[in-house]
Wavefront OBJ file of the C-alpha trace (Angstrom):
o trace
v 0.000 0.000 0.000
v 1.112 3.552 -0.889
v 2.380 5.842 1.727
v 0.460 9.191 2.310
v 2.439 12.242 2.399
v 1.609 15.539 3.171
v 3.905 18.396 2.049
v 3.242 22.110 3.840
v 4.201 24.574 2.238
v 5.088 24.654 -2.327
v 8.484 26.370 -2.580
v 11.241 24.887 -4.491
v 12.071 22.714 -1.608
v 8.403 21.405 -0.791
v 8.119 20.823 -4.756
v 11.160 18.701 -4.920
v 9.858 16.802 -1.635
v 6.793 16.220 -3.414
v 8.243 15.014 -6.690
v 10.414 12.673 -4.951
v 7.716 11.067 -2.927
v 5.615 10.416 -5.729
v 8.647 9.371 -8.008
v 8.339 6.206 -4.952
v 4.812 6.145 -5.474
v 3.462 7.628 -2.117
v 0.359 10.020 -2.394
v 0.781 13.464 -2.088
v -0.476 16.640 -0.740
v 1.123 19.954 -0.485
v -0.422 22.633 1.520
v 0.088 26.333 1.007
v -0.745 28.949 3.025
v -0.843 31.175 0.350
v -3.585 32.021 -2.127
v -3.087 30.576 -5.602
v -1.175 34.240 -6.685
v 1.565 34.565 -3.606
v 1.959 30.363 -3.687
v 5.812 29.470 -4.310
v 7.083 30.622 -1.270
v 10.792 32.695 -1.577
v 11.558 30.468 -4.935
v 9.173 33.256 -7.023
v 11.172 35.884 -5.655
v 14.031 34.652 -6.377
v 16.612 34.968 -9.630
v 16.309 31.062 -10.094
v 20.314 30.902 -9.651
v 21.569 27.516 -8.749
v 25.125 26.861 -7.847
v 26.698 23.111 -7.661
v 29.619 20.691 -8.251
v 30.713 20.091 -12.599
v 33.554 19.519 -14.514
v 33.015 21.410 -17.267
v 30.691 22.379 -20.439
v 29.989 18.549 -21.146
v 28.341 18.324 -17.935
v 25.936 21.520 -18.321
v 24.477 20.554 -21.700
v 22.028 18.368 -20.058
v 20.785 20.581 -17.862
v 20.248 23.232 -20.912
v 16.120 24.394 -22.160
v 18.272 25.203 -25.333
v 21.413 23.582 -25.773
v 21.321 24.788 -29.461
v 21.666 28.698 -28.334
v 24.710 29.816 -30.791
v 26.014 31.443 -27.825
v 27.474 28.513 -26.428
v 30.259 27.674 -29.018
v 31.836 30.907 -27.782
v 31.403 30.755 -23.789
v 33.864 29.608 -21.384
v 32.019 27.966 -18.451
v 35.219 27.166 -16.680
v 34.723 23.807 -14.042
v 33.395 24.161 -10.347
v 34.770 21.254 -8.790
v 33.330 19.822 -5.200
v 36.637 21.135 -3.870
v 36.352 24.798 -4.806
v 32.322 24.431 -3.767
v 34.027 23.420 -0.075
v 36.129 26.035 -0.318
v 33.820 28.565 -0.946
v 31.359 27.139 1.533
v 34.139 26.795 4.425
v 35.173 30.922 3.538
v 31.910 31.805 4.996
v 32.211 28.970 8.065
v 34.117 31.375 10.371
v 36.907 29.030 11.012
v 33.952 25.562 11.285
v 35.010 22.524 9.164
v 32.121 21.698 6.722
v 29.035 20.423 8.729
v 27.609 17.617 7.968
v 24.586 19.241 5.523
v 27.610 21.536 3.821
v 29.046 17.861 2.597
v 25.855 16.880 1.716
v 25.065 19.222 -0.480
v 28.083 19.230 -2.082
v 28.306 15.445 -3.073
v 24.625 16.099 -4.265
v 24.302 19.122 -5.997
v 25.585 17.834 -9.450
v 23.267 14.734 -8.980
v 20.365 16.463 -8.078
v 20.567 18.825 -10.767
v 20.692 16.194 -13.409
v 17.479 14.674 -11.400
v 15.437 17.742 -11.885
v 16.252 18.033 -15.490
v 14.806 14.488 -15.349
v 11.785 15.678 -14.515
v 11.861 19.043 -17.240
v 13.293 20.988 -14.797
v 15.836 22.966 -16.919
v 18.061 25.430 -17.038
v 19.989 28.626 -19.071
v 23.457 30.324 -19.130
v 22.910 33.584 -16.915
v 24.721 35.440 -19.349
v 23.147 38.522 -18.225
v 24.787 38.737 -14.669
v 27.511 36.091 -14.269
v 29.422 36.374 -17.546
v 31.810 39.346 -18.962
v 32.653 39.843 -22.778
v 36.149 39.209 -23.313
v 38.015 38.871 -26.777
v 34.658 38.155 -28.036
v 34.076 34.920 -25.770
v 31.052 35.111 -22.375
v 33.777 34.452 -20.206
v 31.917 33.302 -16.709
v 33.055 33.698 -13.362
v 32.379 32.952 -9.462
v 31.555 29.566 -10.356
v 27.546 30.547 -10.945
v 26.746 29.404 -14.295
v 22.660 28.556 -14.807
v 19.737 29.565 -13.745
v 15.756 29.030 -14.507
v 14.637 29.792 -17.741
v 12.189 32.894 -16.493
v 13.863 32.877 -12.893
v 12.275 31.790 -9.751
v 9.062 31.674 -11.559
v 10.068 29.919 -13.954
v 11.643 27.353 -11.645
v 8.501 27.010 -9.688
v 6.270 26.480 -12.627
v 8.354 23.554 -13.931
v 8.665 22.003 -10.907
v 4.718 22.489 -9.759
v 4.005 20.941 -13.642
v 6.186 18.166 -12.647
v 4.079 17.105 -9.275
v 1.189 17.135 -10.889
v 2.320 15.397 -13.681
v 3.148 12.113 -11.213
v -0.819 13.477 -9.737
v 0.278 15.037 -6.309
v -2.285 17.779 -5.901
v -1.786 21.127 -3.999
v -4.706 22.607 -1.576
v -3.956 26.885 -1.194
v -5.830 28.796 1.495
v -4.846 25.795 3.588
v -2.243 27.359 6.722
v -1.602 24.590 8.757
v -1.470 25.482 12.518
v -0.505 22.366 14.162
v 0.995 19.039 14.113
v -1.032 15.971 15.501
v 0.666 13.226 17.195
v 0.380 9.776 18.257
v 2.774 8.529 21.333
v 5.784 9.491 19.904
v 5.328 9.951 15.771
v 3.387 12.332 13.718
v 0.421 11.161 12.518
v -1.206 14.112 10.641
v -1.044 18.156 10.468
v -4.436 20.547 11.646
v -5.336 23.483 9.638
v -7.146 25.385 12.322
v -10.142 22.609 13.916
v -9.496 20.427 10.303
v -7.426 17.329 11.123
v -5.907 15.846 7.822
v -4.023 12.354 8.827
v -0.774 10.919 6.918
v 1.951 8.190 7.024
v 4.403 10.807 6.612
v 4.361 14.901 7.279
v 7.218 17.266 5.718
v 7.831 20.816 6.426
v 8.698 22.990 4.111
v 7.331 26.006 5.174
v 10.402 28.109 4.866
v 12.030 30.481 7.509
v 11.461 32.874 10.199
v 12.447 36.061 8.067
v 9.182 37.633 7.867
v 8.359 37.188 11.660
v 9.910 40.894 12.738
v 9.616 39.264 16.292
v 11.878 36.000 15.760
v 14.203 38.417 13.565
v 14.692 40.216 16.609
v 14.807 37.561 19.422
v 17.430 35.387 17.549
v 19.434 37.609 15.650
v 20.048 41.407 17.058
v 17.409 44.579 16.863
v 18.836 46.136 13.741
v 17.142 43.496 12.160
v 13.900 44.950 12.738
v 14.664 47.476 10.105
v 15.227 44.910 7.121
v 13.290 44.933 4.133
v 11.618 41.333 3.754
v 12.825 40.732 0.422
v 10.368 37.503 -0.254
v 7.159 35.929 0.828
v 5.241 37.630 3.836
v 4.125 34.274 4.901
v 7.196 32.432 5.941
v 6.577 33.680 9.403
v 8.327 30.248 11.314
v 5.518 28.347 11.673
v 7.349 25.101 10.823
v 9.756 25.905 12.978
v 7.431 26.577 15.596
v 5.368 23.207 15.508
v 8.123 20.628 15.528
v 10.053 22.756 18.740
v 7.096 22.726 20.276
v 6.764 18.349 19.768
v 10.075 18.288 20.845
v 12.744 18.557 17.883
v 16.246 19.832 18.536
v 17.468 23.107 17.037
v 20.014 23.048 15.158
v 22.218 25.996 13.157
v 23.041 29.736 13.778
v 20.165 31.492 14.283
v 21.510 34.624 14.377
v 22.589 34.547 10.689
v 20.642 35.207 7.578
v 21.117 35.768 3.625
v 20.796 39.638 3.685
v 21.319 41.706 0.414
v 21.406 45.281 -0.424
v 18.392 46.745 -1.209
v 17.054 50.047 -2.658
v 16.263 51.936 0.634
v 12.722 52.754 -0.559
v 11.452 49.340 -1.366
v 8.243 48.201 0.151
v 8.370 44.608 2.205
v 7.715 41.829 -0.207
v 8.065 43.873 -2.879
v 8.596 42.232 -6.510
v 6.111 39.633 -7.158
v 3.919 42.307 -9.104
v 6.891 42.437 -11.411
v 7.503 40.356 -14.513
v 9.953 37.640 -13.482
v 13.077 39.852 -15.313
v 12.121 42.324 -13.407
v 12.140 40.614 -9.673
v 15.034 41.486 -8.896
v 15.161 44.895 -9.681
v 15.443 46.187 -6.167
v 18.915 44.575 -5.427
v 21.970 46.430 -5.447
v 24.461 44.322 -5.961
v 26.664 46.385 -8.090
v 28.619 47.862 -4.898
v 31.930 46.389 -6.365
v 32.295 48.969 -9.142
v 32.465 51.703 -6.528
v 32.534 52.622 -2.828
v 29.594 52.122 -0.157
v 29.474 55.098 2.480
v 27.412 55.179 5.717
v 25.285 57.869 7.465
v 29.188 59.145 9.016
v 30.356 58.998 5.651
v 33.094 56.755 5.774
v 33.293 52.963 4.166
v 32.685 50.082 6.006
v 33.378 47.013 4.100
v 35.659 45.769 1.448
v 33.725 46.715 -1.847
v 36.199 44.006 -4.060
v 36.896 41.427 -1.477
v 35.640 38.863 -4.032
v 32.788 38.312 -7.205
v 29.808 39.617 -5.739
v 28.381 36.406 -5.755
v 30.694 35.518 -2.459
v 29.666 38.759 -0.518
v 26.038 40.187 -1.874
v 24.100 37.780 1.205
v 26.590 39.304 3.754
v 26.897 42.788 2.722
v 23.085 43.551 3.347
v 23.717 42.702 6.834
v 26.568 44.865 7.143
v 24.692 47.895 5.783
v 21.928 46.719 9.057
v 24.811 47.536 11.204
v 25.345 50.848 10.410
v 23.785 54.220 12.102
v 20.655 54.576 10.909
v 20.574 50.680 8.577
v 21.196 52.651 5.300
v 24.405 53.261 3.425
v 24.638 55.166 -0.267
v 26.677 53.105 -3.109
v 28.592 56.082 -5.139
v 29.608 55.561 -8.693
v 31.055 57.415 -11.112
v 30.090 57.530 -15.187
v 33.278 54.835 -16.172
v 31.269 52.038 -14.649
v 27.485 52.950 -15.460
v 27.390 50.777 -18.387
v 28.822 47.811 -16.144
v 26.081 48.068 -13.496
v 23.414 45.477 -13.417
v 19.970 46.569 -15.095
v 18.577 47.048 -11.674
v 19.908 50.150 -11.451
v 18.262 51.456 -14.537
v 15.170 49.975 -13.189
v 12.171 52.960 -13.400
v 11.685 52.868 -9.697
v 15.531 52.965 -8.955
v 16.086 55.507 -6.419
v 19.242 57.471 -6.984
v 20.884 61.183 -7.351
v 22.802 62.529 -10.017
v 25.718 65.101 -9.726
v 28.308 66.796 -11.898
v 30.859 66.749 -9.283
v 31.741 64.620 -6.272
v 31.066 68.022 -3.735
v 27.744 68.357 -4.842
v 26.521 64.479 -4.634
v 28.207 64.323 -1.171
v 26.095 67.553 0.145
v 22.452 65.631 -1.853
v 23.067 61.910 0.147
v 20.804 62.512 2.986
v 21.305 61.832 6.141
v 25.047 61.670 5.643
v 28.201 63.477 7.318
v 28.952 65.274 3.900
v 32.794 66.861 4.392
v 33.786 62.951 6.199
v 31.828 62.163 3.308
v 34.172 64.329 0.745
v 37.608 63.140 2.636
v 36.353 59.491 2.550
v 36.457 59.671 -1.234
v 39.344 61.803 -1.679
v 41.157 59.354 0.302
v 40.253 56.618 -1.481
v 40.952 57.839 -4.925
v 44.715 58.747 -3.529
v 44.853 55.315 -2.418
v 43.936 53.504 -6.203
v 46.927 52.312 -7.846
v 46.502 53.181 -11.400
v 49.470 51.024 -12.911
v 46.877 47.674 -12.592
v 44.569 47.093 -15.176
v 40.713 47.299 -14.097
v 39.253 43.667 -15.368
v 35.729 42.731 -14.233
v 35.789 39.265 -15.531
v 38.485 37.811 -12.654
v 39.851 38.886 -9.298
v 42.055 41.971 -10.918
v 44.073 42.699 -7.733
v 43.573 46.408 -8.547
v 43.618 47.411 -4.897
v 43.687 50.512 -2.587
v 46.813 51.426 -0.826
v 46.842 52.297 2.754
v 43.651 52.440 3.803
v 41.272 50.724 6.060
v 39.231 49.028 5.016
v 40.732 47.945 1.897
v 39.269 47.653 -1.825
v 41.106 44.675 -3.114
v 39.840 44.242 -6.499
v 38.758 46.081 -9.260
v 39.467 49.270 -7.446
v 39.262 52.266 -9.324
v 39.284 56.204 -9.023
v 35.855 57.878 -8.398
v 36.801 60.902 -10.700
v 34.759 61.031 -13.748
v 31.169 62.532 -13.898
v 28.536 62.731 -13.845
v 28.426 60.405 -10.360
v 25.694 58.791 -8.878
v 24.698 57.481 -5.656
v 22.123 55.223 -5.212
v 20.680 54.696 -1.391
v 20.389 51.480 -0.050
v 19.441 49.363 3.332
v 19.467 45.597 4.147
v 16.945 43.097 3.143
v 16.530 39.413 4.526
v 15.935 36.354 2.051
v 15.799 33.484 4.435
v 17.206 32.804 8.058
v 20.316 30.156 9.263
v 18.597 28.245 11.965
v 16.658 25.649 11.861
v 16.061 21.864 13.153
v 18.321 18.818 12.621
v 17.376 16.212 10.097
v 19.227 12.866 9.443
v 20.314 11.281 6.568
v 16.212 10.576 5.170
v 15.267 13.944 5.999
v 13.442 12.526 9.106
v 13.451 15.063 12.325
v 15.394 14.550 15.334
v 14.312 15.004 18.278
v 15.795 16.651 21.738
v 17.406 13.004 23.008
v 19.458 12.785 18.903
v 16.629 10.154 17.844
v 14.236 10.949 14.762
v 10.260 11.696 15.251
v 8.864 8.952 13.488
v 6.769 10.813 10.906
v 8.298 14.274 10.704
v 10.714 15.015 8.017
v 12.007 18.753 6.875
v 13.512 20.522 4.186
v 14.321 23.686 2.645
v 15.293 26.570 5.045
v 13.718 24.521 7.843
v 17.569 22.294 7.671
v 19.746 24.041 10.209
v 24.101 23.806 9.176
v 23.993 24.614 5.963
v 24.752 27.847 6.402
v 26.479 30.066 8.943
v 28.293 33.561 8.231
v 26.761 33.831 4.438
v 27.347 31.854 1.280
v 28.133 31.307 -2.378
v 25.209 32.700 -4.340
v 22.927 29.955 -5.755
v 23.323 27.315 -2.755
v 19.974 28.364 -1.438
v 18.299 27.237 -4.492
v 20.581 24.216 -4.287
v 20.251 23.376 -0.800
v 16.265 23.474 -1.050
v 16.471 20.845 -4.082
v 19.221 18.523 -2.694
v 17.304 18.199 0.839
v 13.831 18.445 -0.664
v 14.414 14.944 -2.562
v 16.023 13.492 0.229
v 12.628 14.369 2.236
v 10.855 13.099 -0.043
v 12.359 9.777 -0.367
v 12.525 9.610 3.466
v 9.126 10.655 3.602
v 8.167 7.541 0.996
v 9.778 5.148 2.793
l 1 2 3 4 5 6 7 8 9 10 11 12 13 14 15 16 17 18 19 20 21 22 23 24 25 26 27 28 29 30 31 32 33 34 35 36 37 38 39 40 41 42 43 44 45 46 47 48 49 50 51 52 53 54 55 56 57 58 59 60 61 62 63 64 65 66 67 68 69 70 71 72 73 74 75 76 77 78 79 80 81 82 83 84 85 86 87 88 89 90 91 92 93 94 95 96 97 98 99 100 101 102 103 104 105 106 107 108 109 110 111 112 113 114 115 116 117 118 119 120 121 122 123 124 125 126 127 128 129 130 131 132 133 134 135 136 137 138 139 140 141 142 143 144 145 146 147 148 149 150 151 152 153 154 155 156 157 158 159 160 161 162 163 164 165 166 167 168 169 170 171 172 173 174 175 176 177 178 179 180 181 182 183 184 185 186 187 188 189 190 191 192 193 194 195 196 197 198 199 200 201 202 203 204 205 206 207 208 209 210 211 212 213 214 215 216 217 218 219 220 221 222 223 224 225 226 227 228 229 230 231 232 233 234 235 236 237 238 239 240 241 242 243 244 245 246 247 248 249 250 251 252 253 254 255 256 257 258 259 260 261 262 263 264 265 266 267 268 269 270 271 272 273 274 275 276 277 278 279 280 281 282 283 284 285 286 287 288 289 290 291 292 293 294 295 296 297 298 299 300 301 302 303 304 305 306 307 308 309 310 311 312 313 314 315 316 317 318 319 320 321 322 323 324 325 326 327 328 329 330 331 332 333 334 335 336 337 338 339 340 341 342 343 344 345 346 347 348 349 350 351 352 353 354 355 356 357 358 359 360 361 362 363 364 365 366 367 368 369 370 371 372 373 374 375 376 377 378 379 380 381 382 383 384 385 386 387 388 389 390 391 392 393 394 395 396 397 398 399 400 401 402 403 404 405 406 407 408 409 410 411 412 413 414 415 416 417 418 419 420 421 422 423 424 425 426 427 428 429 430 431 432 433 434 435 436 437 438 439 440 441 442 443 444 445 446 447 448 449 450 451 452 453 454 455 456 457 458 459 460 461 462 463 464 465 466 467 468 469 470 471 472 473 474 475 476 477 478 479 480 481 482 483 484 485 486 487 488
């Protein structure tokens, strides 16, 4: 006899759950929260980015919606071997050897990717964001090569197409407030007085980032000034049900991906946006120029490495400046190098003919440290290195602290612009600890019969930041492994 499942939440992580159990023949049902519009969780909001373990072009043409595209005779995808994915992962660890989940996902993310493409999950080159032109080759970098074919829409669609192609169905309007349990397993979920029972229950319910009250409790009170960057509806409740049955925390819960943001966003906003346009209020473009707080001086290294290695930590560094805002400051040598999001029609920026008079327009910022800041730095740019975008340049700053390491060069050409910006939270660190089948433990290390988890609900995958993409990643390679638990 089939095994029921029951799947709360439909982000990328619940989807994969959901294909997997069915792919062992359980039933399934996912439950949303959401209406049939906001379902999807963080994956709509998202830039469908997904970063894992290959060897090289051979191994990506699989994965490809159009492995035809002419561009692709003249790209250089490079190789992103499990090694360098460690490496990355560990530069974010704060001196902690891989956990457990970090080796996980990196011995799955290759096979997991060429399960979903299985299933008509596929992918495209992000040519757009993660390649440079050089001597007329897309030369990519950062290890980031493919993405969803219309983002994290586009993602969810394929992979919601895909569960009910094996007949799971999906029930929206449908929060579930409790879980219902039997001696010492899970037996079922309640959706207010509405008992639905089940062989098997996995959460996928996302995070705690949209709870301002859990942001604050776990991870400091300049969090209550982030932006919410996705869905207003992953408000912990996961979380909440299987601590409160017992299951052990497990992760850093003060941490969280955290990106800058245009400073006049509204929370959630983006999903009223076509999905090229989602992402239009990031700012990511911070390592073409300098980032200056409300005391006007700098605060992080701008060119430390690819953006893709700093964007989820630098939003929380702008939180922990007076006042959670910062300005990025450009000047006109890099404007056609910036990412389309800052020619986005509801980009918020100022525009000056010299350096004196953006300084005195940045509100809310000490304009003459402001002007000494930036004279400073451009005495400190070494103009004998050549400026290249398309690898770690080593065009750095000279005596002064902090340092730009890369791609540092003099803000001296107008017209400048300065574009104001504050953090915003994609998805929280902490979470519960699952074994090896996605099954729950509990507080004495044994699992809750029943209970599985997945997606941002996994605590150790993540601690100080991470690579961009591994979300994404991490969702899909735990997801499955729910959902075969879950089957079993």
């Amino acid at each position: 006899m089939s095994k029921s499942v029951i799947v709360v939440g439909t982000g990328n992580a619940a989807l994969c759950a959901a294909i997997a159990a069915l792919e062992k023949g359980a039933s399934v049902t996912l439950l949303e929260k959401a209406d049939e519009a906001l379902a999807g969780g963080n994956t709509k909001y998202t830039a469908g980015a997904m970063r894992f373990a290959y060897d090289g072009a051979e191994d990506l043409l699989a994965l490809l919606c159009d492995p035809a595209d002419p561009r692709i005779a003249k790209t250089d995808f490079g190789s992103y071997t499990a090694e360098k994915f460690g490496a990355d992962l560990l530069g974010f660890n704060d001196g902690r050897p891989l956990s457990l989940e970090q080796q996980d996902l990196i011995a799955q993310s290759g096979e997991t990717m060429r399960w979903l493409a299985s299933h008509d999950v596929t992918f495209e080159p992000i040519y757009s964001r993660q390649s440079f032109k050089k001597a007329g080759r897309h030369v990519f970098w950062g290890g980031l090569t493919l993405a969803a074919r219309n983002e994290g829409v586009g993602l969810f669609e394929m992979e919601l197409a895909a569960v009910r192609r094996l007949g799971g169905t999906v029930r929206y309007n449908s929060g579930v407030t409790g879980l219902i349990t039997q001696g010492d397993s899970v037996v079922g979920v309640q959706i207010g007085n509405e008992e639905i029972r089940a062989d098997a229950v996995i959460l996928a319910s996302g995070g705690f980032e949209a709870n301002e009250e859990m942001r604050v409790r776990h991870m400091g009170p300049q969090w209550q000034a982030a932006k919410v960057r996705g869905t207003p509806h992953n408000t912990g409740d996961g979380l909440r049900m299987a601590l409160d049955i017992g299951a052990a925390p497990h992760g850093f819960y003060a941490g969280g991906h955290a990106t800058p943001m245009d400073l006049h966003m509204a929370d959630f906003g983006g999903l009223h946006l076509p999905p090229g346009e989602r992402k239009n209020y990031r700012k990511i473009s911070y390592f073409l120029g300098v980032m200056l707080n409300a005391q006007g001086r700098r605060f992080v290294d701008e060119g430390a490495n690819f953006r893709n290695y700093t964007y989820a930590q630098y939003g929380a560094a702008i939180l922990e400046q007076p006042g959670q805002f910062a300005w990025q400051v450009f000047d006109s040598k890099v404007f056609d190098l910036l990412y389309a999001e800052y020619r986005f029609h509801d980009a918020h920026f100022i525009e000056a003919n010299t350096l004196e008079e953006l300084v005195n327009r940045m509100d809310g910022v000490d304009a003459e440290a402001a002007m000494q800041t930036l004279m400073d730095y451009n005495n400190s740019v070494n103009d004998e290195m050549e400026f290249d975008p398309t690898t770690l340049d080593g065009k750095a700053t000279q005596g002064i602290t902090p340092p730009k390491t890369n791609w540092a060069q003099k803000i001296d050409q107008g017209p400048f612009r300065a574009f104001p910006v504050t953090g915003g939270i994609t998805f929280t660190y902490g979470g519960l600890r699952v074994d090896d089948a996605g099954n729950v433990m509990g507080d004495q290390d044994k699992p809750i019969p029943g209970l599985f988890a997945c997606g941002e609900l996994v605590g150790g995958v993540f601690f100080a930041g991470y690579p961009g993409g591994s979300g994404l990643t991490s969702g899909a390679v735990f997801g499955r492994r729910a959902g075969y638990g879950a089957a079993r």
